[in-house]
C-alpha positions as CSV (number, residue, x, y, z in Angstrom):
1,X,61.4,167.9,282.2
2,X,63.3,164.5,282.1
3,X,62.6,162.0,285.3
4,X,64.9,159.2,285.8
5,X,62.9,157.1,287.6
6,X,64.1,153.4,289.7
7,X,60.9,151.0,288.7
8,X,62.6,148.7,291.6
9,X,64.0,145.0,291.0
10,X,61.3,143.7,289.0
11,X,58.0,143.2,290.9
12,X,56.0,145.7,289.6
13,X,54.3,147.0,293.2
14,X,58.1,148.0,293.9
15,X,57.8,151.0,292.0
16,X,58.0,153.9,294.2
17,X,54.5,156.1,294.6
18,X,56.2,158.8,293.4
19,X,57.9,157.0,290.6
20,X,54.3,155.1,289.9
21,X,52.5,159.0,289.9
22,X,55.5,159.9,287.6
23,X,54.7,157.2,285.1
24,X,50.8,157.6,284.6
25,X,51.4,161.3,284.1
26,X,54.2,160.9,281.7
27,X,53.6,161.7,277.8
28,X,57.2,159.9,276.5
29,X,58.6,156.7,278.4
30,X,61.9,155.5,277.7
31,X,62.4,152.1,279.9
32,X,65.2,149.7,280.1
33,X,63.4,147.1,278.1
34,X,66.0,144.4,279.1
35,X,65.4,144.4,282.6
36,X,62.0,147.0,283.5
37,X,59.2,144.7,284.2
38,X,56.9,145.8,280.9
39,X,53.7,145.2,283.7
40,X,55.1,149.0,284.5
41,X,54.0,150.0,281.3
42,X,50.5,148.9,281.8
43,X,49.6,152.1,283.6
44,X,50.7,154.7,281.3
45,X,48.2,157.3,279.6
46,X,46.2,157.0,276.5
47,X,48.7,158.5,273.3
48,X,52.0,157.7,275.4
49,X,54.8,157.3,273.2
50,X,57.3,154.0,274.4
51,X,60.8,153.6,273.4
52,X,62.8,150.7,274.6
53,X,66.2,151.6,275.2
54,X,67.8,148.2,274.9
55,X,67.9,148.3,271.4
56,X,68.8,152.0,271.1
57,X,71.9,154.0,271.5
58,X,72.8,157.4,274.0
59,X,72.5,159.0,270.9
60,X,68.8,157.6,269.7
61,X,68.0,158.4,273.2
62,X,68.9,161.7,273.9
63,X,67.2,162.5,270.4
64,X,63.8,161.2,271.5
65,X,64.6,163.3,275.0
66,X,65.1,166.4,273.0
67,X,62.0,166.3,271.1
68,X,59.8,165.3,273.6
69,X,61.3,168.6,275.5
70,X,60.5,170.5,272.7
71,X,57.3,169.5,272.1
72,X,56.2,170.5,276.0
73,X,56.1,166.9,276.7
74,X,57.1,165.2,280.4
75,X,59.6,162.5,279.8
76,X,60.1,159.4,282.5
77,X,63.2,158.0,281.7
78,X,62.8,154.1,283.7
79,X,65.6,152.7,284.6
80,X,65.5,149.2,286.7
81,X,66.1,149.1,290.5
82,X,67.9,152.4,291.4
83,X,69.2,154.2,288.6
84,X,72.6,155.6,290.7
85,X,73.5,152.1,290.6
86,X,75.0,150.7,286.9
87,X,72.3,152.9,285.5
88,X,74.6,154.7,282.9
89,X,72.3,158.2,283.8
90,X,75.5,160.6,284.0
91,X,76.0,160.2,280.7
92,X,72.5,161.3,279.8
93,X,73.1,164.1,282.7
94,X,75.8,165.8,281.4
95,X,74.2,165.8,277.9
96,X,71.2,167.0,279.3
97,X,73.2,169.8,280.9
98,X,74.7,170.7,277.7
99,X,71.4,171.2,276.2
100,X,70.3,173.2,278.5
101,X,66.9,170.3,279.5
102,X,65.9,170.2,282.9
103,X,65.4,167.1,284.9
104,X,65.6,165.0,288.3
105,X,65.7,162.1,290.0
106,X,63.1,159.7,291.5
107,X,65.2,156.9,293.8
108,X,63.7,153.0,293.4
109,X,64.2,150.1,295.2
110,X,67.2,148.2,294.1
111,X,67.6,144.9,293.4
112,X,70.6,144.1,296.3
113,X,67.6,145.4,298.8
114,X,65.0,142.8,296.7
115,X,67.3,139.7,297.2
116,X,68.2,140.6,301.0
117,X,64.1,140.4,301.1
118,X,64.2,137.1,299.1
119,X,66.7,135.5,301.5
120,X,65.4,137.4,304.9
121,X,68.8,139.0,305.1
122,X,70.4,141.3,306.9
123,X,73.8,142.6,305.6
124,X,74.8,144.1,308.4
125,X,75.4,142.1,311.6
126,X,77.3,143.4,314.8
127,X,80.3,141.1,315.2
128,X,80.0,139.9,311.4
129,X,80.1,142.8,309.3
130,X,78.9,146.6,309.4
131,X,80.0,147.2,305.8
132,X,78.4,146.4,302.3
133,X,80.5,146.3,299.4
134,X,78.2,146.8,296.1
135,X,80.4,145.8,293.0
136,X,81.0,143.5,289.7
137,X,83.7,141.6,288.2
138,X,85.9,142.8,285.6
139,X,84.2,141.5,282.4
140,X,84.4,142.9,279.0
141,X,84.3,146.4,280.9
142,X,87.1,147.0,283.6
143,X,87.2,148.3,286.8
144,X,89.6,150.6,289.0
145,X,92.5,148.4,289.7
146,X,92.2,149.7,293.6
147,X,88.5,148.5,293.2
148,X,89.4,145.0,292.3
149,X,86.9,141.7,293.4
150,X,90.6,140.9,295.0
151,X,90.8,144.0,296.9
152,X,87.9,144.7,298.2
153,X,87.9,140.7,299.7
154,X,90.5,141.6,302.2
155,X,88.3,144.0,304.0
156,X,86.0,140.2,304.7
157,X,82.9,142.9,304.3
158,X,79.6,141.6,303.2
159,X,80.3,141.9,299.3
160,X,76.7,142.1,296.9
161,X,78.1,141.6,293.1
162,X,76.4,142.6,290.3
163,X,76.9,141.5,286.6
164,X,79.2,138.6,287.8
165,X,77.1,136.1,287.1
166,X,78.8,134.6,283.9
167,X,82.5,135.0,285.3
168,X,81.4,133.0,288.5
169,X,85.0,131.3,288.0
170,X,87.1,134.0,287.8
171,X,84.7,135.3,290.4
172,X,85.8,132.5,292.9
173,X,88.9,132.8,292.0
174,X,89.7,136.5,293.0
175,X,87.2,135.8,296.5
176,X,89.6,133.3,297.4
177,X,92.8,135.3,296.4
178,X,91.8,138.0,298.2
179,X,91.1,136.7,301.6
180,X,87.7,134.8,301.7
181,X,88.2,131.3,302.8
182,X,86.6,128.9,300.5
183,X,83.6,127.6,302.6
184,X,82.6,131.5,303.4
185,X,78.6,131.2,302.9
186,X,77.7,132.9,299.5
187,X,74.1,132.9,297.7
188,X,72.6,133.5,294.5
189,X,69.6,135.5,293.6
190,X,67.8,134.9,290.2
191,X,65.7,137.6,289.5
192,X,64.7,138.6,292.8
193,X,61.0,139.9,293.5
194,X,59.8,138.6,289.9
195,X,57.7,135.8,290.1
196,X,60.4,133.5,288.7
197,X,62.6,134.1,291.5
198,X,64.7,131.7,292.8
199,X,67.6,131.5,296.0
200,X,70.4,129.5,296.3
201,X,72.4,129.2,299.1
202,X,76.2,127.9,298.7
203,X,79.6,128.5,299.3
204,X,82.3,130.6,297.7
205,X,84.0,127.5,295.8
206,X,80.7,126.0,295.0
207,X,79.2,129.3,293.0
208,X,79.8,128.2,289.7
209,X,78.8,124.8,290.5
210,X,75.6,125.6,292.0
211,X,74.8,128.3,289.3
212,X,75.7,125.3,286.9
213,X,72.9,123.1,288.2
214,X,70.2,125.4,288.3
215,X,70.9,126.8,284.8
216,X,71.6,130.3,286.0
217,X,73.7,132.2,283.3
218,X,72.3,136.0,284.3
219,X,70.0,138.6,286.1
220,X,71.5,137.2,289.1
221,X,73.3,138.9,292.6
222,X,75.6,137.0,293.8
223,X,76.0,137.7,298.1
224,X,79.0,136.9,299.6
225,X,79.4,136.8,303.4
226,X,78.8,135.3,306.8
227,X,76.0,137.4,306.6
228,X,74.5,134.5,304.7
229,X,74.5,132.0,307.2
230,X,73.3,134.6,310.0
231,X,75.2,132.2,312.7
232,X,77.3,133.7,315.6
233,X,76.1,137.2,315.5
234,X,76.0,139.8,318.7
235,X,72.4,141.2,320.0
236,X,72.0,144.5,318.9
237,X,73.0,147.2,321.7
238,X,69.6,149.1,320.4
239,X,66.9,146.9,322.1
240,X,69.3,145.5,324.8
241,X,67.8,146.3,328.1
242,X,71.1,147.0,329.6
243,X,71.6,150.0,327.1
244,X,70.9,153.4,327.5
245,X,69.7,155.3,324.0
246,X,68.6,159.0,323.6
247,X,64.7,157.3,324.3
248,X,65.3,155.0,327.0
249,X,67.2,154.3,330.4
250,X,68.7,151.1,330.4
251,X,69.2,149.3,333.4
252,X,73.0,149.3,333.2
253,X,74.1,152.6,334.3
254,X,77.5,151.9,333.1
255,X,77.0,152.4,329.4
């Protein structure tokens, strides 16, 4: 059996229990060496076999997968954060599927919900915005034309943007082409949850600027929003007195 497992944005108590269980029992781990926190690896068995991924290809991979399922062995395939998001698994899916291996899934903590925590965010406000957009900008690998940095700023949605963190030009640029005006709060999030984390709270047109000063070239989010400045928001209807829910009369009969 093959586990994909999230081991979370970097601290490494944000592993999962499940995913944590997974890992002690496994006899081959194949982690994400560029971005798993090796600490993870500190709990594995006695005679575990290690293989960093970062310096190997789908191929080299999916050969160490298929000899460890031949050989009996349980595989925990460690991917950072969650591995549905920019985790590349599908791939190794449908060759799994091919070959006939079982495996499954074991979710993680991403790192969008690990630099909400390092800000004390909330991305969804009521009367700011109820949507999150999770995307990156069109590097060296492109994106949908429909899914555009451009097009998804008209909606004014709280945007989180992965891999972004080098085109923080272009970046601004499309932002501000696409609708957000260019004092809309926006932070940076260096390695969230790791012990070198740092926040930086800025604007859209400053982004480049402020990741200029701080030396920030990667392994950041990049949050986009009024969301950021958490100014001007409505109470939640929830825990409004007045409000009636499923649990609770609320003293406004009207609702």
């Amino acid at each position: 059996m093959i586990h994909f497992v999230g081991a979370g944005p970097g601290a490494a108590d944000l592993i999962t229990v499940r995913g944590q269980r997974l890992l002690e029992q496994a006899d081959v781990v194949i982690y994400a060496g560029s971005l798993v926190n090796p600490q993870l690896l500190e709990s594995v068995k006695d005679g575990c076999r290690i293989y960093n991924s970062a310096v190997m290809t789908l191929e080299e991979v999916m050969e160490v997968m298929e000899e460890a399922e031949a050989e009996g062995f349980k595989t925990v395939r460690l991917h950072t954060g969650d591995p549905c998001l920019y985790g590349a698994i599908r791939e190794q899916m449908d060759l799994l599927d091919e070959k006939q291996i079982p495996y499954e899934s074991c979710p993680g903590v991403s790192s969008f919900c690990g630099a909400a925590a390092a800000l004390n965010l909330e991305y969804t406000l009521p009367d700011v915005s109820q949507s999150v957009v999770i995307t990156r900008t069109e590097g060296r690998t492109p994106v949908p034309e429909k899914e555009s940095v451009e097009a998804f700023a008209a909606h004014g949605a709280t945007m989180v943007l992965f891999l972004s963190t080098g085109l923080l030009g272009k970046l601004t640029s499309e932002l501000i082409r696409g609708g957000y005006a260019p004092d809309t709060p926006a932070a940076i999030v260096y390695k969230a949850t790791w012990p070198e984390e740092e926040t930086h709270i800025c604007t859209v047109e400053t982004l480049e600027e402020t990741a200029d000063q701080h030396g920030i070239r990667k392994t950041a989010l990049i949050i986009v929003g009024d969301v950021v400045s958490h100014h001007h928001y409505q109470r939640s209807k929830l825990y409004d007195p007045a409000f009636t829910t499923e649990y609770r009369m609320g003293t406004d009969q009207s609702n």
